[in-house]
mmCIF file of the C-alpha atoms, coordinates in Angstrom:
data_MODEL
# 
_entry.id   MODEL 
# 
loop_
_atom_site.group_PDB 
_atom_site.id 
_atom_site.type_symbol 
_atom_site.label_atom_id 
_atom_site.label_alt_id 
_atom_site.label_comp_id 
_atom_site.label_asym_id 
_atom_site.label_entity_id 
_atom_site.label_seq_id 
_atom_site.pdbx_PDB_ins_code 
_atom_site.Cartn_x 
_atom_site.Cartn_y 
_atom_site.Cartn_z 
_atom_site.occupancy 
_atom_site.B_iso_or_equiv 
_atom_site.pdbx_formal_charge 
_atom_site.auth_seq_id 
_atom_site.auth_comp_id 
_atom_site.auth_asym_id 
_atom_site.auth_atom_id 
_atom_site.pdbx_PDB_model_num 
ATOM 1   C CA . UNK A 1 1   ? -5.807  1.828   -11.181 1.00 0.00 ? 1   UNK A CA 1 
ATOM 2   C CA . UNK A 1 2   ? -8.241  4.399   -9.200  1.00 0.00 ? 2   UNK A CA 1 
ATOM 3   C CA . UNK A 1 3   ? -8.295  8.163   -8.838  1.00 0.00 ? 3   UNK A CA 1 
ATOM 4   C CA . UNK A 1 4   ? -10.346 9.904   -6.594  1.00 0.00 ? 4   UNK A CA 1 
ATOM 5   C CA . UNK A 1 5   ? -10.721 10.510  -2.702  1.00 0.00 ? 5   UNK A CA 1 
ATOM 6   C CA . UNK A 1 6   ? -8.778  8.099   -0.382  1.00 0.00 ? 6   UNK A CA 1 
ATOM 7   C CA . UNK A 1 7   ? -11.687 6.473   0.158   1.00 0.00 ? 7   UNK A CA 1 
ATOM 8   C CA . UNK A 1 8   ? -12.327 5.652   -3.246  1.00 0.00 ? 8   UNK A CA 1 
ATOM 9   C CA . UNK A 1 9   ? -8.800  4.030   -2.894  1.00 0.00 ? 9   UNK A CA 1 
ATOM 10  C CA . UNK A 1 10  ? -9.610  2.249   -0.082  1.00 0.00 ? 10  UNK A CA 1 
ATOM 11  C CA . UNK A 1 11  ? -12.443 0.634   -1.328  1.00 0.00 ? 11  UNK A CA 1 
ATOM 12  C CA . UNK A 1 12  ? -10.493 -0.058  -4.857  1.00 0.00 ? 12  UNK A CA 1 
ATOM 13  C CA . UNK A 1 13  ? -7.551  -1.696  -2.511  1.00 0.00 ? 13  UNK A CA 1 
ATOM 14  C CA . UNK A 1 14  ? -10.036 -3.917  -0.169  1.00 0.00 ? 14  UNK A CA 1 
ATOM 15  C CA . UNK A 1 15  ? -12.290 -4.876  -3.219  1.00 0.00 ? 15  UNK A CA 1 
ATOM 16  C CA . UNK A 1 16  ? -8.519  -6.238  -5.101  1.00 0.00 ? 16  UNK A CA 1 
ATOM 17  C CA . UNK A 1 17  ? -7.439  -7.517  -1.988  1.00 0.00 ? 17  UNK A CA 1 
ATOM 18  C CA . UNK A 1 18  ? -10.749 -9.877  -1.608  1.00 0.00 ? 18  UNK A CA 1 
ATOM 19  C CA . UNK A 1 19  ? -10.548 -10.857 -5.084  1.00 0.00 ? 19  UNK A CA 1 
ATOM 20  C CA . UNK A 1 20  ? -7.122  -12.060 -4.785  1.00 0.00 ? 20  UNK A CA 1 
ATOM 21  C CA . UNK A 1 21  ? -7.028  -14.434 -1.836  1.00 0.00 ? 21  UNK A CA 1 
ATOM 22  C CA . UNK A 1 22  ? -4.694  -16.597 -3.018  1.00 0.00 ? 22  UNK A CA 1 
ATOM 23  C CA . UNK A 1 23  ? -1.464  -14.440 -3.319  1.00 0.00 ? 23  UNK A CA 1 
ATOM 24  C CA . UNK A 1 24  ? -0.993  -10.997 -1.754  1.00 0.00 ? 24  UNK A CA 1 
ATOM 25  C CA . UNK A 1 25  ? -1.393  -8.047  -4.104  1.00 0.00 ? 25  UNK A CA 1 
ATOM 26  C CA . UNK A 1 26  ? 0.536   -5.024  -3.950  1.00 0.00 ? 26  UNK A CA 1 
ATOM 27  C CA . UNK A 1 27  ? 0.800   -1.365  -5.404  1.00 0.00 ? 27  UNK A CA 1 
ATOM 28  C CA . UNK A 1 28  ? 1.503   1.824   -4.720  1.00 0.00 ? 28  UNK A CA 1 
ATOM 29  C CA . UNK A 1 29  ? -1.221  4.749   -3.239  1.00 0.00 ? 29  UNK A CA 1 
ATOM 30  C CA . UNK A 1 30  ? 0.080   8.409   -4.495  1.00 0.00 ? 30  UNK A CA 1 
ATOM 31  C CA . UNK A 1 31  ? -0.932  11.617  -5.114  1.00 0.00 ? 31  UNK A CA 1 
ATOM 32  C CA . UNK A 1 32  ? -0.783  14.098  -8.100  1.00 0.00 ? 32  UNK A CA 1 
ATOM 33  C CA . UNK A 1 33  ? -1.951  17.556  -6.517  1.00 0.00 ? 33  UNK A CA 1 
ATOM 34  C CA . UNK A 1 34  ? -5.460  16.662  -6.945  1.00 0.00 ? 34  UNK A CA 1 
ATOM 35  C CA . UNK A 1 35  ? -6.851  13.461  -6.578  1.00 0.00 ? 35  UNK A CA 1 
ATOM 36  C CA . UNK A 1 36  ? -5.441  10.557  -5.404  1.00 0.00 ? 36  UNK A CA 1 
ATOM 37  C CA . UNK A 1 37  ? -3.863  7.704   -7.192  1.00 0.00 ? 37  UNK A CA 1 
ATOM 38  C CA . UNK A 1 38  ? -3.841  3.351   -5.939  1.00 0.00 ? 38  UNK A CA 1 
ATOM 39  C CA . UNK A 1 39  ? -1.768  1.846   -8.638  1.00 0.00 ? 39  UNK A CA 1 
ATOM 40  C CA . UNK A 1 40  ? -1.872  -2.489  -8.741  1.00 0.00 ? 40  UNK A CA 1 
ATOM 41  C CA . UNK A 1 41  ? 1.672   -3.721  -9.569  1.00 0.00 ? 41  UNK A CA 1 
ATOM 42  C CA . UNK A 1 42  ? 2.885   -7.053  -10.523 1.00 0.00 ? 42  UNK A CA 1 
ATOM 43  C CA . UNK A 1 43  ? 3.888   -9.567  -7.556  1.00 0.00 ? 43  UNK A CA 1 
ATOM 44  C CA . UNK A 1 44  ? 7.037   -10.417 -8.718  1.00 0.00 ? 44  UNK A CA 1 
ATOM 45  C CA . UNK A 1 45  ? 7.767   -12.335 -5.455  1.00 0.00 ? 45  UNK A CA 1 
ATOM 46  C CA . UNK A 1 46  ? 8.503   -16.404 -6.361  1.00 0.00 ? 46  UNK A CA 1 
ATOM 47  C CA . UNK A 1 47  ? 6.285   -16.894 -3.251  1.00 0.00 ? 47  UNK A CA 1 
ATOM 48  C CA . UNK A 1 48  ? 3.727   -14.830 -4.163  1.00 0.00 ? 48  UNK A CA 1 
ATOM 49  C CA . UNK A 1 49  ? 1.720   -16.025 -1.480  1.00 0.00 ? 49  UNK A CA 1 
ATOM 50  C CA . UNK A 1 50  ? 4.098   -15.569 1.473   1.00 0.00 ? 50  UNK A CA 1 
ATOM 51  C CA . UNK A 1 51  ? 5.395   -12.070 0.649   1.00 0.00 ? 51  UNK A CA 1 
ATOM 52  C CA . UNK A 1 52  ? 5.259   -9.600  -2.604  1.00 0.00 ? 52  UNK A CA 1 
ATOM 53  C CA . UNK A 1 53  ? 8.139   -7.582  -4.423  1.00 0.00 ? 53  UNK A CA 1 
ATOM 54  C CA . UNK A 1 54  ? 7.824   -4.532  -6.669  1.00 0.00 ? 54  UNK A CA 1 
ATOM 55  C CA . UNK A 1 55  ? 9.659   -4.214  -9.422  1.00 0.00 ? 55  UNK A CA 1 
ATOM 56  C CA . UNK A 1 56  ? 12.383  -0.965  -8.463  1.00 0.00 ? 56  UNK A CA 1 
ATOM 57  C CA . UNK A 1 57  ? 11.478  0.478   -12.337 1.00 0.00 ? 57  UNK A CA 1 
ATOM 58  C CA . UNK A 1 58  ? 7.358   -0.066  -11.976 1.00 0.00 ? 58  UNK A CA 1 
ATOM 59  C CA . UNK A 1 59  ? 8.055   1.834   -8.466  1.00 0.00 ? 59  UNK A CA 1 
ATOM 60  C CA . UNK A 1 60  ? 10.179  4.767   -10.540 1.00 0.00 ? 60  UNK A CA 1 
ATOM 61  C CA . UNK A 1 61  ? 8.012   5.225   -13.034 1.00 0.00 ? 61  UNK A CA 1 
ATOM 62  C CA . UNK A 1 62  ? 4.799   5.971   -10.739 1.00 0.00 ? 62  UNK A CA 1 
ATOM 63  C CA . UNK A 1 63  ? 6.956   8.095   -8.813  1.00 0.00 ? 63  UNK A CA 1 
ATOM 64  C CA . UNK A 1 64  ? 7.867   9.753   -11.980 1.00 0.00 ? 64  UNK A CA 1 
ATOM 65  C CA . UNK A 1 65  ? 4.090   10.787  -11.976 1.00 0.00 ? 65  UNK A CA 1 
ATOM 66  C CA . UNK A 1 66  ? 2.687   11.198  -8.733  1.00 0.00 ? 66  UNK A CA 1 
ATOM 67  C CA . UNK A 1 67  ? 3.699   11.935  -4.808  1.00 0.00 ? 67  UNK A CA 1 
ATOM 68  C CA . UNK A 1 68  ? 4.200   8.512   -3.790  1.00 0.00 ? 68  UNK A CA 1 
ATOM 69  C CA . UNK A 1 69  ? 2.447   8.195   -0.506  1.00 0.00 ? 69  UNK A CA 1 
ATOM 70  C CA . UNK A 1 70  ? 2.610   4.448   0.659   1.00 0.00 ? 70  UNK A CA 1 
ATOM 71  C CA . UNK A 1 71  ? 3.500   1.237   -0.199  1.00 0.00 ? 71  UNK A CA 1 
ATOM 72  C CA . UNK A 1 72  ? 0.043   -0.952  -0.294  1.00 0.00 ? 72  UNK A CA 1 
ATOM 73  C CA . UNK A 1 73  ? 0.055   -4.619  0.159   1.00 0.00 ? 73  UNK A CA 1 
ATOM 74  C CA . UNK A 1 74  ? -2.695  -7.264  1.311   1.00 0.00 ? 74  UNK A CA 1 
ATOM 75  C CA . UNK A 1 75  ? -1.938  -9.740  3.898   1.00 0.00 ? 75  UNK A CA 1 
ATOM 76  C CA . UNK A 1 76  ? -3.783  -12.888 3.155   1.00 0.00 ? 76  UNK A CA 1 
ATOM 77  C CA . UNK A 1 77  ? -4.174  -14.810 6.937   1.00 0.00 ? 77  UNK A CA 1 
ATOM 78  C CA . UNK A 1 78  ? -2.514  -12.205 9.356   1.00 0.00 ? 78  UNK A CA 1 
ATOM 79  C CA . UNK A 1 79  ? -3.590  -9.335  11.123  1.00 0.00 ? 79  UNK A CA 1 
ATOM 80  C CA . UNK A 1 80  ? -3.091  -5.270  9.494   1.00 0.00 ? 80  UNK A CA 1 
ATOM 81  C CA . UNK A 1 81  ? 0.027   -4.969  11.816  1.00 0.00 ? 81  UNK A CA 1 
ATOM 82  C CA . UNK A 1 82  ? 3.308   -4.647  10.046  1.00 0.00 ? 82  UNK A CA 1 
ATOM 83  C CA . UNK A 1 83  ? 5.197   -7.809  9.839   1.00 0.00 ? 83  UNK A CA 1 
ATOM 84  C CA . UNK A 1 84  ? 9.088   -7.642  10.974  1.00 0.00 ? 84  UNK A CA 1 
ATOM 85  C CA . UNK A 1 85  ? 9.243   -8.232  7.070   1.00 0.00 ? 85  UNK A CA 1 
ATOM 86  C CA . UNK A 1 86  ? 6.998   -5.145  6.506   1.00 0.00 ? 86  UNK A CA 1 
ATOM 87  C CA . UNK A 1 87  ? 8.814   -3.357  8.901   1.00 0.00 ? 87  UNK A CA 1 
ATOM 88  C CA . UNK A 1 88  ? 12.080  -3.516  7.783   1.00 0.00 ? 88  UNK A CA 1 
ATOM 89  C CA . UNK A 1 89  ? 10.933  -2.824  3.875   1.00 0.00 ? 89  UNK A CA 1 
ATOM 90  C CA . UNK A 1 90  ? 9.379   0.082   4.992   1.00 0.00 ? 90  UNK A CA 1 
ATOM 91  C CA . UNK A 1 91  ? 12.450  1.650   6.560   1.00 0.00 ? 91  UNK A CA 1 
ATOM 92  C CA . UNK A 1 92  ? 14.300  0.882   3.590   1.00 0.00 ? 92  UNK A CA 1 
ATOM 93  C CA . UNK A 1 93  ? 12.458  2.983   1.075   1.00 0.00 ? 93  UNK A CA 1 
ATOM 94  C CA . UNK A 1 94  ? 11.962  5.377   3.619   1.00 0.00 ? 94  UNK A CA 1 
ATOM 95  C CA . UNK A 1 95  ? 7.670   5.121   3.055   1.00 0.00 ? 95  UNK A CA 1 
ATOM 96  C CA . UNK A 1 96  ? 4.728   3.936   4.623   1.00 0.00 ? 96  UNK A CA 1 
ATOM 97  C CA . UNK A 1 97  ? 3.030   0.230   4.339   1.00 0.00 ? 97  UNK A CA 1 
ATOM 98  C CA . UNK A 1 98  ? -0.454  0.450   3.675   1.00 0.00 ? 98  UNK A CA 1 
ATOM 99  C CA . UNK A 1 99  ? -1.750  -2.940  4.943   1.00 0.00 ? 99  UNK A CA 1 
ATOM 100 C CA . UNK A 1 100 ? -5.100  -4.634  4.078   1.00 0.00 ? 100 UNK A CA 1 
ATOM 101 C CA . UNK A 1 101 ? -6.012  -7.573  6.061   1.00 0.00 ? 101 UNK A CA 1 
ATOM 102 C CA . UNK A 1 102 ? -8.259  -10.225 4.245   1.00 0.00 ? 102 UNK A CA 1 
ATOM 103 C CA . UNK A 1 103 ? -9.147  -11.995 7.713   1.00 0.00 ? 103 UNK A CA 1 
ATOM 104 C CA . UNK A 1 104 ? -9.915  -8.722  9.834   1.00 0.00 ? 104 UNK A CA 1 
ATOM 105 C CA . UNK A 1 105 ? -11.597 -7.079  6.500   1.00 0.00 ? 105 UNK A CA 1 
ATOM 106 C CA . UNK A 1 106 ? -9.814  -3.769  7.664   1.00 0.00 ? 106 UNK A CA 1 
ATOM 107 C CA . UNK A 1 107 ? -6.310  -1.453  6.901   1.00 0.00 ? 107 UNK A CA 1 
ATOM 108 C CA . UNK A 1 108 ? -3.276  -0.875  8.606   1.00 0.00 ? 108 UNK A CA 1 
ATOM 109 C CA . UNK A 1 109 ? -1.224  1.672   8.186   1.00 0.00 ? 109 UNK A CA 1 
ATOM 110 C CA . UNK A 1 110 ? 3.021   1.179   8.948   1.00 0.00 ? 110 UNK A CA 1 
ATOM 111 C CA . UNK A 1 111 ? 5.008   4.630   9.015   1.00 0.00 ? 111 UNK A CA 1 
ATOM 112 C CA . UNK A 1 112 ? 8.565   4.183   9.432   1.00 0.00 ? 112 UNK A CA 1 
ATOM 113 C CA . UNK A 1 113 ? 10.349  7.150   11.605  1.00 0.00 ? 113 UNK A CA 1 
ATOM 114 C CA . UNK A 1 114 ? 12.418  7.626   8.232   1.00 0.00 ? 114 UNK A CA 1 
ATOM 115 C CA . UNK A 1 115 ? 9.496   8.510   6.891   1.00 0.00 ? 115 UNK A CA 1 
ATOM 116 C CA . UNK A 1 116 ? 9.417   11.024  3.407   1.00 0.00 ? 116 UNK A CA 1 
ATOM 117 C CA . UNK A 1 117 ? 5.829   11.592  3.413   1.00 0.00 ? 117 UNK A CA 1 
ATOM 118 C CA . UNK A 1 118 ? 3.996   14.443  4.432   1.00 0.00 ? 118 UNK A CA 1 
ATOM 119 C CA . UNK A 1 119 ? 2.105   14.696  7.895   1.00 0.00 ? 119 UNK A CA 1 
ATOM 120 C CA . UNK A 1 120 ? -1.242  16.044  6.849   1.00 0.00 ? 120 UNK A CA 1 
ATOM 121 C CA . UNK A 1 121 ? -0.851  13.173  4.302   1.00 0.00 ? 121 UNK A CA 1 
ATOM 122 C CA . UNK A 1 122 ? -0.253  10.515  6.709   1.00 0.00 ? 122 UNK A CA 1 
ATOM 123 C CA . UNK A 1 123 ? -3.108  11.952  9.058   1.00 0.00 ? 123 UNK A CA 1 
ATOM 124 C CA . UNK A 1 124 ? -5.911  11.459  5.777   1.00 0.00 ? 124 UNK A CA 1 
ATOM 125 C CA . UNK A 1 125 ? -4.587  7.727   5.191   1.00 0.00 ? 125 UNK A CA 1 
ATOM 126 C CA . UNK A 1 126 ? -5.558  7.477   9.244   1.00 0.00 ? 126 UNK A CA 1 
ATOM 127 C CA . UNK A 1 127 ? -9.069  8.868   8.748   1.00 0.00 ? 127 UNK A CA 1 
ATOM 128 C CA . UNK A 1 128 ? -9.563  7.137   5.960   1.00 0.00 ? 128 UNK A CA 1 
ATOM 129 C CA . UNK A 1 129 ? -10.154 4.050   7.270   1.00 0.00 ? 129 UNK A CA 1 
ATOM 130 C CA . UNK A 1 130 ? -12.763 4.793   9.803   1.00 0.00 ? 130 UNK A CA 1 
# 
């Protein structure tokens, strides 16, 4: 786990994500009024390197803590874009995907129109990645 800026985040997420190539990594990227918060979770997925699950009580108890802004995942040989997978996840728990692509080295960012979170939030996960 890393708090600090969204970059520091950022960095935190793509240094995981490259040091995990052979199964996608996941977590959770929140906020708790003052610095920002990228949680690692367990993959609990049987094909861990195909897709990734979170476990609904690891999910609960960071949001128990902190303003949960996006769901993070890495995708280990596609592009940042949102999968039809990703996609329909993402409108189910009503957040953001947070996407780090091992082959392009960059992020992606997923927001659902159900979306929860905060504009000015989603606008700083944007910037971020430049």
């Amino acid at each position: 786990m890393v708090e600090g800026s969204l970059k520091d985040c950022y960095k935190f997420l793509r240094e995981e994500s490259i040091s995990n190539r052979a199964r996608e990594i996941c977590g959770l990227l929140g906020y708790n009024g003052k610095r920002y918060i990228a949680q690692l979770l367990p993959n609990r997925s049987p094909k861990p390197n195909e897709y990734f699950i979170i476990n609904p009580l690891d999910f609960l108890l960071f949001k128990r803590k902190y303003t949960v802004l996006a769901v993070f995942h890495s995708h280990l040989s596609e592009d940042c874009s949102a999968t039809e997978f990703d996609k329909a996840h993402a409108k189910n728990c009503c957040l953001p995907f947070l996407i780090y692509s091992i082959p392009e080295k960059k992020f992606g960012v997923f927001v659902p129109s159900n979306s929860e979170v905060n504009e000015k939030f989603l606008k700083k996960m944007e910037a971020a990645n430049d």
